[in-house]
C-alpha positions in Angstrom: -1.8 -7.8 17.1 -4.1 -9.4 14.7 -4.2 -6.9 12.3 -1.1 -6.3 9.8 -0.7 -3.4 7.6 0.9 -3.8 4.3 1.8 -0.3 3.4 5.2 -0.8 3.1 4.8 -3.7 0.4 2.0 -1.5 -1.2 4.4 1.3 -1.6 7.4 -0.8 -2.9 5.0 -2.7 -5.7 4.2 1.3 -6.8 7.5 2.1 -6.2 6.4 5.1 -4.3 7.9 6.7 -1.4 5.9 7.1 1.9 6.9 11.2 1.3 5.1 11.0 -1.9 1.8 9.1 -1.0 1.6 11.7 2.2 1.9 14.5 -0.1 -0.9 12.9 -2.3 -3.1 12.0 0.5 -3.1 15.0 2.5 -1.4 13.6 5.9 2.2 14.5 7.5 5.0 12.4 6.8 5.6 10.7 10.2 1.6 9.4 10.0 2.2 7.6 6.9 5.7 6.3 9.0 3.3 5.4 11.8 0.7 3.3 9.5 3.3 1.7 7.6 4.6 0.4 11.5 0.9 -0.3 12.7 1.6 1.8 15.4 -1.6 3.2 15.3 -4.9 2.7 16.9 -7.6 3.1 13.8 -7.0 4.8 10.7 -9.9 7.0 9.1 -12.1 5.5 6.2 -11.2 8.9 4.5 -7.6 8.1 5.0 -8.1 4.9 3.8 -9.9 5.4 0.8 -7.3 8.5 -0.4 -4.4 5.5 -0.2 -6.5 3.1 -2.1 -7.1 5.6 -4.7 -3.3 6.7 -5.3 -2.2 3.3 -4.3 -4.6 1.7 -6.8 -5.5 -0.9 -4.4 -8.1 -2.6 -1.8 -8.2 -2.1 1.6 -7.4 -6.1 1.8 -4.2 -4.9 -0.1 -3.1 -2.6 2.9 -5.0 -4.4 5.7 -4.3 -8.1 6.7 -5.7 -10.0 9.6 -3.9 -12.7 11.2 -5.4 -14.6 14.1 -3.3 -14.6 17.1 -1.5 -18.1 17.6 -2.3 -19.5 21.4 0.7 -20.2 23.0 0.8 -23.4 24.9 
């Protein structure tokens, strides 16, 4: 998938725990899991924005696009 989520390097930088930035954010535990594995379709601009504000980051922090590489 084109799209990579940085969550995980977002939350080590803060030195925060995923448990900690649900609880801050207002969203269950395993959602924050299933971000930080891009197992997830779309993500809310609400969500989005709470993480950014907590995280004290950009969207382009979290969210990283990464062309697909054509096999041939």
């Amino acid at each position: 998938m084109p799209i990579i989520v940085n969550l995980d390097v977002m939350l080590a930088r803060r030195k925060m725990r995923s448990k900690e930035l649900a609880e801050q954010i207002g969203i269950t535990e395993q959602n924050v899991s299933l971000l930080k594995s891009g197992k997830v379709r779309g993500v809310r601009f609400e969500t989005l924005e709470r993480i950014c504000r907590v995280l004290d980051c950009q969207p382009g922090d979290i969210l990283e696009y990464q062309p697909d590489v054509e096999e041939g």
